[in-house]
C-alpha positions as CSV (number, residue, x, y, z in Angstrom):
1,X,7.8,50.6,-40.5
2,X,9.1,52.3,-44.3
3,X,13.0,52.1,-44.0
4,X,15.0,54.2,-46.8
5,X,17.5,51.6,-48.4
6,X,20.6,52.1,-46.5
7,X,22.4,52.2,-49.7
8,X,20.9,54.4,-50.7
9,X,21.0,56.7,-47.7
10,X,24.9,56.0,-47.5
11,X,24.9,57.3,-51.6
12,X,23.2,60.6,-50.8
13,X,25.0,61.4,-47.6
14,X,28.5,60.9,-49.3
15,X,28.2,62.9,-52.4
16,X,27.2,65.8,-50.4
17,X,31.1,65.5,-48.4
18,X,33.6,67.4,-50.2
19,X,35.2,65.5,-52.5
20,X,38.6,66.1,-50.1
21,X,36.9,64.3,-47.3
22,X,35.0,61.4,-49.0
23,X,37.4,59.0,-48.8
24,X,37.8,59.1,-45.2
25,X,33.8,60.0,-44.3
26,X,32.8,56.4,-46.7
27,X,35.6,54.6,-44.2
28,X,34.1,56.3,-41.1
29,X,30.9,55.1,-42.0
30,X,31.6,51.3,-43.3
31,X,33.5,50.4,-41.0
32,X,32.7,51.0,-37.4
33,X,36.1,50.0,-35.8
34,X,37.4,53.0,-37.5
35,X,35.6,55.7,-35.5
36,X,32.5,57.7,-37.0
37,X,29.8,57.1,-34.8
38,X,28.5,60.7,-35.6
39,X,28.2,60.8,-39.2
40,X,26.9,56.8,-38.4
41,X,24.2,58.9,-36.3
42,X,23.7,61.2,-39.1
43,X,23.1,58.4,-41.6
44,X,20.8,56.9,-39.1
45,X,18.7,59.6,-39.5
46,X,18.9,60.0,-43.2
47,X,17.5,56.2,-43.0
48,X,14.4,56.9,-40.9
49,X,14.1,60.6,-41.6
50,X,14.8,61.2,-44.7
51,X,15.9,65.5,-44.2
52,X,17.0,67.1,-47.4
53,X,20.5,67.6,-47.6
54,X,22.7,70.3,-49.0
55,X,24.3,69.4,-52.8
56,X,27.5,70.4,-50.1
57,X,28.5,70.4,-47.1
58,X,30.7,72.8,-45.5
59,X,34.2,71.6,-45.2
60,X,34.0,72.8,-41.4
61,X,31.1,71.0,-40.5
62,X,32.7,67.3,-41.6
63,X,35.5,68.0,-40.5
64,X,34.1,68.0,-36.9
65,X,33.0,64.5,-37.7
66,X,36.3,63.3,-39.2
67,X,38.2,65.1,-36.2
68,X,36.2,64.6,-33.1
69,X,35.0,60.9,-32.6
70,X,32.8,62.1,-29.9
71,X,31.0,64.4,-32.1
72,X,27.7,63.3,-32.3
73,X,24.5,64.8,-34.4
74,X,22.7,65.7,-31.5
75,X,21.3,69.3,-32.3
76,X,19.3,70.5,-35.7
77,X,19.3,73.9,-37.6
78,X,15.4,75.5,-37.0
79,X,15.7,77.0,-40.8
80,X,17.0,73.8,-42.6
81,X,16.8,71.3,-40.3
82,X,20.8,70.0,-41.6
83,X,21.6,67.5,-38.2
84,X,24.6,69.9,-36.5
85,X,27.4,68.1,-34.2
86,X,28.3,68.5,-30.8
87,X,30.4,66.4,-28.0
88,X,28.5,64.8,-26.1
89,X,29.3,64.6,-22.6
90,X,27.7,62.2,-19.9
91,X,24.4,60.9,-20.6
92,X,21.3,61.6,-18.4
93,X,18.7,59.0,-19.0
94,X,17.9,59.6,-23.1
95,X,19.4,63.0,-23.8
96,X,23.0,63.4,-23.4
97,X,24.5,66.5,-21.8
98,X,26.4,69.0,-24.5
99,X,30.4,69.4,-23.4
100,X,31.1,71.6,-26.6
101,X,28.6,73.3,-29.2
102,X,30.3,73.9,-32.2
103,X,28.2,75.9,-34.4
104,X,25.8,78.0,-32.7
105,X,24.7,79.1,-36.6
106,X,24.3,76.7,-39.1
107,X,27.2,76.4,-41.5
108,X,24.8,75.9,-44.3
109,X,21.9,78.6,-44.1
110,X,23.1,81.0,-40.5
111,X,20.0,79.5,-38.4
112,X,19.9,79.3,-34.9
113,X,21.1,75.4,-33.7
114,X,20.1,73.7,-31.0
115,X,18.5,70.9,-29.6
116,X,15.2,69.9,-31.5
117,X,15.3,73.2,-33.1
118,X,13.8,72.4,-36.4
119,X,11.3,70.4,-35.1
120,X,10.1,73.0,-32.1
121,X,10.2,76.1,-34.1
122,X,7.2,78.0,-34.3
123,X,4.5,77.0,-36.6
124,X,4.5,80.2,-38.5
125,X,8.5,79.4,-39.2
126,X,6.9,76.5,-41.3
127,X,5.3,78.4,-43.6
């Protein structure tokens, strides 16, 4: 199994947070008995998935992260595939139930979110 160099993965993730928020997102993700287990889901992802990310990321979407520590990457935008928080509610075997959806459109590029939504849009959306 190829694994991206978590460094490296961390490095990319953080420059795109606004430099107001970098601070706290690098302690979020260091140290676990701070909080962050979202954006530690996101870089998770960045490890094993390696998605393009934005050169920024919208102030509001971090700040779900940083404010909500049950805000977990669990939904995708179909145009750009940027990883898009919700709380997560109770769990139901492997997919967890959604208790808030906080962007319906992605901050970014305006796509439609949801779960798996970049990865089950249509072939032609691809193109």
């Amino acid at each position: 199994m190829t694994r991206t160099d978590t460094p490296a993965a961390l490095d990319r993730l953080l420059a795109a947070v606004p430099a107001r928020y970098r601070f706290q997102a690098r302690a979020l993700l260091t140290d676990p008995r701070q909080g962050g287990r979202g954006l530690r889901a996101w870089l998770a992802i960045l490890e094993t998935d390696d998605r393009p990310i934005p050169d920024e990321l919208p102030e509001e979407l971090v700040g779900v992260y940083l404010s909500d520590d049950d805000a977990e990457p669990l939904y995708d935008c179909e145009c750009c595939g940027l990883p898009i928080p919700v709380r997560a509610a109770r769990r139901c075997g492997h997919e967890a139930a959604v208790e808030r959806e906080y962007f319906p459109a992605c901050p970014c590029c305006g796509g439609r979110t949801g779960r798996h939504a970049y990865w089950s849009r249509p072939a032609a959306a691809s193109n």
